[in-house]
N, C-alpha and C positions, 0 to 999 in steps of 0.2 A: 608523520607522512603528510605531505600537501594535498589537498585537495583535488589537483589534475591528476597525483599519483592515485591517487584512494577511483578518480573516477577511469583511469589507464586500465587498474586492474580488474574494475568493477565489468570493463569491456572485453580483457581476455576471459574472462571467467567465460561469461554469457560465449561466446567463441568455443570454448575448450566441452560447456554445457552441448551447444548446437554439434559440435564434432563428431558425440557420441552420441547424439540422438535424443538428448533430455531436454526438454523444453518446458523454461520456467514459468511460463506465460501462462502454462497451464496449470501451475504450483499457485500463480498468480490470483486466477479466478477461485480457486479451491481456498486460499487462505481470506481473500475478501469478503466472500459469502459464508465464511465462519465468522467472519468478524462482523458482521452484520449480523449474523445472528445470535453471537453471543450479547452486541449492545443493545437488539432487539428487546432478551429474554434478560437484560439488565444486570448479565453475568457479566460484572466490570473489570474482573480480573482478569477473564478469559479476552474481555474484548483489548487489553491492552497487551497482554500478550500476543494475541494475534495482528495487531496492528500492528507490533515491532517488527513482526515475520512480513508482513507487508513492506513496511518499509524496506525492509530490507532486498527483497525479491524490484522493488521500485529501484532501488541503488546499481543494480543488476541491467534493465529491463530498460531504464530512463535514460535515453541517452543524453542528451539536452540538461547539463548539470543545472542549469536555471529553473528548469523544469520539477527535476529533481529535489530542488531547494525548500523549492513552495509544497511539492509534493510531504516532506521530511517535518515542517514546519506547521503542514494544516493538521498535518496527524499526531506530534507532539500536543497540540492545543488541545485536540479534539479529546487525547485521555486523558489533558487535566480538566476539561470541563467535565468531562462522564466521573470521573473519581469526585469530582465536588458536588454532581446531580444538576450540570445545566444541559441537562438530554437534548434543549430545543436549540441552543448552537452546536452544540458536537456534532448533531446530525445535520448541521447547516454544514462546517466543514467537512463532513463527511463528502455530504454530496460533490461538493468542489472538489475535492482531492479524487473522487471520482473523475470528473469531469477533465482533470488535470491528470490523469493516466488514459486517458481517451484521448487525448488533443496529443499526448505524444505516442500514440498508435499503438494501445494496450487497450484490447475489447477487453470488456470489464461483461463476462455472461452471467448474470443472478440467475439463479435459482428459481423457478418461480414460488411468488410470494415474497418474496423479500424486496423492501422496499427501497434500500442503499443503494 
């Protein structure tokens, strides 16, 4: 499947979600602030599970595939630095891939205390 198709579909879904009343956005903040906390408490399993789910909710939510791109790509990095123990870039992408779900108009609401 091409890449416009993967992102066509990625756009009826979020459509077909909105129709019925399910709003990912908010699946969005909930899986984030897991994943913060799991890479917090150094649960690195948990956090890269949870960042897949991220990503994935981002594939959904991003419209702007460029956007998307960088988003797919900071977060890939970020679970091979956490699985090798470089905690002090992962959470540098971290914060970017934040920053980069904010700029394409997905409030990212933490928890408080959590510092991602």
């Amino acid at each position: 499947m091409a890449k416009s198709d993967l992102h066509s579909k990625a756009k009826q879904t979020l459509a077909e979600y909105e129709q019925f009343g399910y709003i990912p956005e908010g699946e969005l903040n909930i899986e984030w602030n897991e994943m913060i906390l799991a890479f917090e408490e150094g649960r690195i399993a948990d956090f890269v599970d949870t960042s897949r789910r991220v990503q994935g909710l981002a594939r959904i939510l991003v419209s702007d595939h460029g956007k998307f791109v960088n988003i797919k790509d900071r977060l890939r990095t970020a679970r091979r630095l956490a699985v090798s123990g470089e905690k002090d870039m992962a959470s540098q992408l971290i914060r970017k891939t934040r920053n980069d779900l904010e700029n394409s108009g997905r409030e990212i609401s933490p928890v408080r205390g959590f510092r991602g």
